[in-house]
N, C-alpha and C positions, 0 to 999 in steps of 0.2 A: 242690584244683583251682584255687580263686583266688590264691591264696599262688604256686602254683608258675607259675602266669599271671603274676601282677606281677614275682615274682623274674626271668619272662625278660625281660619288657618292661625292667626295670633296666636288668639284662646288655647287653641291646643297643643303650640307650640311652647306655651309660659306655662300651661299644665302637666306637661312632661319636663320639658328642661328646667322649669323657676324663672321667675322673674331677674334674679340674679345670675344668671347660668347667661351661656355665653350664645349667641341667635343660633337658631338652624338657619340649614342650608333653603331651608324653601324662602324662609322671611328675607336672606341677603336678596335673594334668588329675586324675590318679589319688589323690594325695592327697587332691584337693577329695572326692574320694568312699571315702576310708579309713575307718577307725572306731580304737578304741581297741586292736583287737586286730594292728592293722597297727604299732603306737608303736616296735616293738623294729627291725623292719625300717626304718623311715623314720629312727632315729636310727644306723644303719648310712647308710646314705643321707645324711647331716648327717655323719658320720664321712670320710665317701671325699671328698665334695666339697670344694672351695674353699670363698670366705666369701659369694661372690656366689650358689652353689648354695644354700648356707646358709640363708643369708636368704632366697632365695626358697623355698624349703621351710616356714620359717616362715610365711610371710606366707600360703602357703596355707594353712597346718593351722586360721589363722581363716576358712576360706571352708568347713569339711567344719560337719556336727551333731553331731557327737561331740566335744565340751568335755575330754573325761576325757586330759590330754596328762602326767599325771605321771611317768609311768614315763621320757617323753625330758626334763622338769625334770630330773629327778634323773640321767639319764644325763649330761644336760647339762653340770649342777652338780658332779660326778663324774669327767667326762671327764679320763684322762692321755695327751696326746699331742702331737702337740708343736704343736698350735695353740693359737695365745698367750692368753692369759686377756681381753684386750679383747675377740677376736674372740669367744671364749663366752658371754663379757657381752652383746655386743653382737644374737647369735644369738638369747640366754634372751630380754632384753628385746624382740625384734623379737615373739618369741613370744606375751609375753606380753601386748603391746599388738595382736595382730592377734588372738589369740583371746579376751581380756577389753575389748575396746576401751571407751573413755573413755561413746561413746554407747548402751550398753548399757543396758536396762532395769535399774533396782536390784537387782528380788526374782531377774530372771535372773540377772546377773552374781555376786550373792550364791550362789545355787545352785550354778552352776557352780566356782566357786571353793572352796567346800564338797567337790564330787566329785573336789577336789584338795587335799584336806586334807592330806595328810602331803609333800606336794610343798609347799604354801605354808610348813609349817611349817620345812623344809628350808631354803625360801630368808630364812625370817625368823631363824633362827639363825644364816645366813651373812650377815647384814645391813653386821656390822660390817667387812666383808673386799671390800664390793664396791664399784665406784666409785659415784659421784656419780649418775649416771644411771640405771644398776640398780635402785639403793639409792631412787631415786624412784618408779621402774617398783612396784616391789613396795609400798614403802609406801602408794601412791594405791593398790592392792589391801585392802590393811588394813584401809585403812575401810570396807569393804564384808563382811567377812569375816577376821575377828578369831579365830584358834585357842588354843588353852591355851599362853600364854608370852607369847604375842603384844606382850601391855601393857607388857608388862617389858620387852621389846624397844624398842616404840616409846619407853618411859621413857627407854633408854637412848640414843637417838637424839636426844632433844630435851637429853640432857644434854650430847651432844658437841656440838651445834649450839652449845647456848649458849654453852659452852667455844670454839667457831670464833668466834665474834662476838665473845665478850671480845680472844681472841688476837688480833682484828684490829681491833681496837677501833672494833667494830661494821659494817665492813663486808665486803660481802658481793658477790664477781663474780657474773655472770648467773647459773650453773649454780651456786651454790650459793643463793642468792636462788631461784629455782626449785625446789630444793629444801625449802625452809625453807617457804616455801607451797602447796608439796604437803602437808610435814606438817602443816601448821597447819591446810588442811581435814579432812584425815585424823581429826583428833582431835576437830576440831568434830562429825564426821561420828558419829564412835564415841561423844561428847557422857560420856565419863567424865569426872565432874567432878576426879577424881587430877591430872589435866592442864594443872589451871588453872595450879598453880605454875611450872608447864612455860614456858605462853604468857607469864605471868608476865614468868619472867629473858628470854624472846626478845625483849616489848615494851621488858625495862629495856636491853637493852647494844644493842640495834640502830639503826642508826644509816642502814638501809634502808628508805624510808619507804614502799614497798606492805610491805614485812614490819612493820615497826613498826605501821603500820593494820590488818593482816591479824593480829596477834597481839594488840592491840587490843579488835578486832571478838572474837576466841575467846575469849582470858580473859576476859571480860565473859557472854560467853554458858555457859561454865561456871562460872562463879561462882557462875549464879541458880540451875543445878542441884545447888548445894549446900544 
């Protein structure tokens, strides 16, 4: 009965506004109050729309209680059609910043990010394939919520870093400077001392001095954890 409730509300929401047109207020409205079992429907919903429906589709799914959003990760991350791979990136990360946001409690955000264990794990294998921003979105999750692979992943992150910093001999545009101390708390955060070699090479070739202090400040602090 609810299902076939919201499927009309849809219909006549994409028959009035377009499939292209930007959501009504009822569909946000309805989101805020979905749960996990609506995920299939609302990434149809994210399918038919523009990028602007898109995104406001995400940005509600962090306004609902129900945390559990893997099944549209994975659709997401999956999707063939002919919307372009920024706008997917750009959709996943809207996502994933409005329902994990920055000011979350720890032991909650850790949770919740837990009840999306095979969706985090998804997007940490596709690490090496997505841009610059993404590939920050998710790694500032890491640190909170580390699954089987994960270190190996981030290992290999600090190794392409350091590889960009040599190549550039040591410097570093905003957006990758941003990402470079994303990860550098990230590891502080997870406090493996494997890492330190990591902070290491980023304090030797860089030549960006919040990175060069921010990797500084890490290799030092995993060192003693040795």
């Amino acid at each position: 009965m609810r299902r076939a409730l919201i499927v009309t509300v849809l219909v006549c929401a994409f028959y009035f506004l377009g499939a292209a047109s930007a959501p009504s207020q009822s569909s946000v409205a309805w989101i805020r109050h979905s749960d996990s079992s609506d995920n299939l429907l609302i990434v149809e919903m994210i399918e038919q729309g523009d990028l602007s429906f898109a995104l406001e589709v995400a940005s509600a799914l962090g306004l609902r209680t129900d945390v559990r959003i893997g099944e549209i990760i994975l659709a997401l991350g999956g999707m063939v059609d002919e919307r372009p791979q920024w706008e997917r990136e750009m959709i996943l990360r809207m996502l994933l910043a409005s329902v994990f946001p920055a000011d979350t409690v720890e032991p909650e955000l850790a949770a919740g990010l837990e009840e999306n264990g095979e969706a985090i794990q998804f997007l940490t294998a596709n690490l090496p394939r997505f841009s610059l921003s993404l590939k920050r979105e998710v790694i500032r999750l890491l640190g909170f919520y580390h699954p089987a692979g994960s270190l190996s992943a981030l290992m290999a992150e600090g190794r392409r870093l350091s590889d960009l910093l040599r190549l550039q001999s040591g410097d570093l545009d905003g957006e990758q400077a941003g990402l470079a101390l994303t990860y550098l708390d990230t590891i502080q955060r997870i406090a493996d001392p494997d890492f330190a070699d990591i902070a290491l090479m980023l304090l030797e070739r860089s030549r960006h001095l919040e990175v060069a202090e921010k990797a500084r400040s890490v290799s030092r602090s995993l060192l003693l954890e040795r």
